[in-house]
N, C-alpha and C positions, 0 to 999 in steps of 0.2 A: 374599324373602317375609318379611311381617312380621306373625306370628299377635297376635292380641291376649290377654288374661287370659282374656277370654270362649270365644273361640277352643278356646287350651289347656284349660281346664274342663271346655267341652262336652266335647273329645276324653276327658278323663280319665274322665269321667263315661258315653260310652257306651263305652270299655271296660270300667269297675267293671259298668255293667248288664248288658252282654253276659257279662262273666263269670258275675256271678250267676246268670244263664237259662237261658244254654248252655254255658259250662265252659271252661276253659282252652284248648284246642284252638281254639275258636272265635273266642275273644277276639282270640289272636294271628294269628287268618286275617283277622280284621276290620279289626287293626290295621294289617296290612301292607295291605288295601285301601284304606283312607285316605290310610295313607302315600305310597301308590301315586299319589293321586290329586293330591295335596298332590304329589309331585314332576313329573307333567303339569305343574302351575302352574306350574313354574321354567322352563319354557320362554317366561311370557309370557301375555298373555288373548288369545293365537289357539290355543292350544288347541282341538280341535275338541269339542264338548258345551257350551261354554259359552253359556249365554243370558241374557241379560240381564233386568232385572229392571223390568219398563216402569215396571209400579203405583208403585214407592219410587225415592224422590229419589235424589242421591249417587251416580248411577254404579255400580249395585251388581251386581253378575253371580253366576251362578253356576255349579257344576260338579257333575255327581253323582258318585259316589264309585261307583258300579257298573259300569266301563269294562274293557275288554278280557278278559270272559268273567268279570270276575269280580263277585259278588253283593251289592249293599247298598243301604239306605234312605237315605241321608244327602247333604246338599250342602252343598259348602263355600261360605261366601258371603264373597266377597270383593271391592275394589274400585281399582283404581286410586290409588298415593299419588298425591295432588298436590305438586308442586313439587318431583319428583325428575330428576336428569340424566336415567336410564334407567328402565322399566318397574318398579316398582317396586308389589308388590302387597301389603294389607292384611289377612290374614286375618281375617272378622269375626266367623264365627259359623262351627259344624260343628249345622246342623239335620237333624232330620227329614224325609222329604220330605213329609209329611203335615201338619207343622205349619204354621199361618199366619206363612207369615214378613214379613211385612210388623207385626206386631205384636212380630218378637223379635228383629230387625235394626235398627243404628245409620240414623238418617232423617237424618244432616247430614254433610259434610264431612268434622269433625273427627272422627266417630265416634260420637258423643254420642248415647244413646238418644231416641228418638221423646218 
C-alpha cells in the first residue's frame, strides 16, 4: 500500500479532532480502527466491503473503516496503481462517510485533483 500526503493528513487530522472531542482513550480506539482497516487492504481489493465508486473516474473504491464490530464514520478511498507487477494499491483519501466524495477525491489516473 501506498498512502498519499493527503491520505496521511486526513488520518492525522481526524486523530487531532477526535482527540480534541472525545479524549485520549478514544483517539487511540479510532486509531486502531483505521489501522485495522488500512491492514484488510493488504490483503488486496477483494476484501469483502469494498465498493466501488461508479459516479468517479480512476478506478476508485472504497472501504469503511467500521468492520468487525468495531465503530466509525470514515472510508478509506483507494485505487488500484497502474503499471505494477502485483496488486498494488494507492491510498487516496481517509474521508467521512457523509462528505461528497466525489468533490474531495483524485478524478485522474495520476491522482491529480478534479
Amino acid at each position: 500500500m501506498r498512502p498519499t500526503k493527503k491520505a496521511d493528513k486526513d488520518f492525522a487530522d481526524i486523530l487531532y479532532w477526535t482527540l480534541r472531542q472525545f479524549g485520549k482513550a478514544q483517539a487511540t480506539a479510532y486509531r486502531q480502527t483505521i489501522e485495522s482497516a488500512l491492514e484488510a487492504l493488504q490483503g488486496g481489493p477483494t476484501v469483502p466491503g469494498i465498493r466501488r465508486l461508479d459516479g468517479v473516474s480512476g478506478g476508485l473504491m472504497t472501504l469503511h473503516v467500521a468492520r468487525q464490530g468495531r465503530k466509525g464514520r470514515h472510508l478509506i478511498v483507494f485505487r488500484v496503481a497502474p503499471n505494477t507487477d502485483h496488486p498494488t494499491l494507492d491510498i487516496l483519501r481517509i474521508l467521512h462517510d457523509a462528505m461528497d466524495l466525489p468533490r474531495h477525491v483524485p478524478d485522474t489516473e495520476d491522482g491529480s485533483p478534479v
